[in-house]
C-alpha positions in Angstrom: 10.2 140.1 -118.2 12.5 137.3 -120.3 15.8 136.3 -117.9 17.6 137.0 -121.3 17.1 140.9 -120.8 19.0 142.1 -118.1 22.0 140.0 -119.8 21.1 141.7 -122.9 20.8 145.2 -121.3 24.4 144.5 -119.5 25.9 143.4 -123.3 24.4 146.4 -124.6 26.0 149.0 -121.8 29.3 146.8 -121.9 29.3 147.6 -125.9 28.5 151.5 -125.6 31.2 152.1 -122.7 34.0 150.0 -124.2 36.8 151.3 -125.1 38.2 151.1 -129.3 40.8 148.2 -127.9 38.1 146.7 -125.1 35.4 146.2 -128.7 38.7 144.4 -130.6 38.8 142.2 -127.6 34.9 141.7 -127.5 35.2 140.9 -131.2 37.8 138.3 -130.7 36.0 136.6 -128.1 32.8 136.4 -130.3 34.7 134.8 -133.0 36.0 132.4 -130.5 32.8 131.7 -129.3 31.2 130.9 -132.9 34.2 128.6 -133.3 33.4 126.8 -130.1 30.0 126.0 -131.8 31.1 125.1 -134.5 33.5 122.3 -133.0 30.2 121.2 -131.3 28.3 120.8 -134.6 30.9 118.6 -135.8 30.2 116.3 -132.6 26.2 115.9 -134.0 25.6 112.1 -134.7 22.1 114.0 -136.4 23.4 115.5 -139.9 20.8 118.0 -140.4 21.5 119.4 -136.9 25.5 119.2 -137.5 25.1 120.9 -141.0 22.9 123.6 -139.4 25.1 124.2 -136.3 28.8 124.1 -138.3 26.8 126.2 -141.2 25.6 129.4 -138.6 28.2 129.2 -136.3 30.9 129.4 -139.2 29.7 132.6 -141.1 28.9 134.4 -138.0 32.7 133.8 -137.1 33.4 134.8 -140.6 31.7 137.8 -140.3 33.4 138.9 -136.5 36.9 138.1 -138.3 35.7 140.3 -141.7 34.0 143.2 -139.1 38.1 143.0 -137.7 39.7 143.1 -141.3 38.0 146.4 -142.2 38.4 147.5 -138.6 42.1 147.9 -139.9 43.2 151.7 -140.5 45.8 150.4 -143.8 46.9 154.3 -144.0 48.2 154.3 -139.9 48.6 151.0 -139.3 51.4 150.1 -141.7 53.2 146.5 -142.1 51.3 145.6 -138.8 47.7 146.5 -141.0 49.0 144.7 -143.8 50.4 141.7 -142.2 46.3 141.7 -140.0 44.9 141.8 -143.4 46.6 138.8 -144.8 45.7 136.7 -141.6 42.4 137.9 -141.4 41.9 137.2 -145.5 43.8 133.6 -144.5 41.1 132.8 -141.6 38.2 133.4 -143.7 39.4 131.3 -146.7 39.8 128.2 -144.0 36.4 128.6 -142.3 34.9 128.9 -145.6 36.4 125.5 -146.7 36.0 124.1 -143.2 32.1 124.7 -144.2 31.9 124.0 -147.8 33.9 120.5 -146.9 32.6 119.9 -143.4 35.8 119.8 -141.8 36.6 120.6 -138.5 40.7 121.4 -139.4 40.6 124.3 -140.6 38.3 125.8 -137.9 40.4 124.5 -135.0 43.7 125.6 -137.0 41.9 129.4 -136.8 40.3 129.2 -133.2 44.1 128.1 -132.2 46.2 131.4 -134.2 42.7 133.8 -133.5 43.3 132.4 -129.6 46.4 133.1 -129.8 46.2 136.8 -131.1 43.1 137.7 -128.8 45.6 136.9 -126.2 48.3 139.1 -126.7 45.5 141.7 -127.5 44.5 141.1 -123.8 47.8 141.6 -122.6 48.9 144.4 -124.5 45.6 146.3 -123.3 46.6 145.6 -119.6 50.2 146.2 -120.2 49.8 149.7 -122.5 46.1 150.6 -120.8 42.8 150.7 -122.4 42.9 154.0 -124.0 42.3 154.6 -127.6 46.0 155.0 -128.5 46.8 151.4 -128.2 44.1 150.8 -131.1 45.6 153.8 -133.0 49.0 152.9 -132.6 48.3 149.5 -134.4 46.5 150.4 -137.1 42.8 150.2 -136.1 39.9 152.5 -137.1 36.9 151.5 -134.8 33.8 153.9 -135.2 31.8 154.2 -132.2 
């Protein structure tokens, strides 16, 4: 038995028991993560190992950030849905020049607002609780 299983069999119960708002938070954290990464890829003196590590950890953040985009209910949600969108359409267009252009800019100017946001996500989960109606009330349509 791999040490990586338990952690992957805790991940895996973690995902199936969360709560609508508790998998937003889960997806902002990922994207964080990949972010991380990527910042670390910039830091490779080796350029086949910085290209590699800025490349994957860029469009797996891309792809958390798009997973929260259609995440967004745009009939429910209203101007808050709308306004997501934008950001969400804004953070992708950055990472995806941060990539094409190597630059490490735009990635830490969306790892700062996405920190940001994941934050008050946080706090409004403790304040309002973790039940479903906090992701309902703002606009979010998460299938489980």
């Amino acid at each position: 038995m791999s040490l990586s299983k338990p952690w992957d069999s805790y991940r895996q119960v973690a995902f199936n028991t969360a709560t609508p708002g508790q998998l937003i938070l889960m997806l902002y954290d990922g994207a964080l993560r990949f972010l991380e990464g990527a910042e670390s890829g910039f830091a490779s003196n080796d350029p086949l190992e910085r290209i590699a590590t800025v490349n994957n950890n860029l469009l797996r953040a891309q792809a958390v950030i798009r997973e929260l985009n259609y995440s967004l209910n745009m009939q429910k949600g209203g101007e808050f849905s709308e306004h997501m969108r934008r950001l969400y359409d804004y953070f992708d267009r950055r990472l995806q020049e941060s990539n094409l252009n190597k630059d490490s800019e735009g990635v830490g100017e969306v790892k700062r607002l996405l920190g940001h946001i994941r934050d008050a996500w946080e706090e409004m989960l403790r304040t309002a609780g973790q039940g479903s109606q906090v992701s309902q009330s703002a606009g979010l349509s998460i299938k489980g």
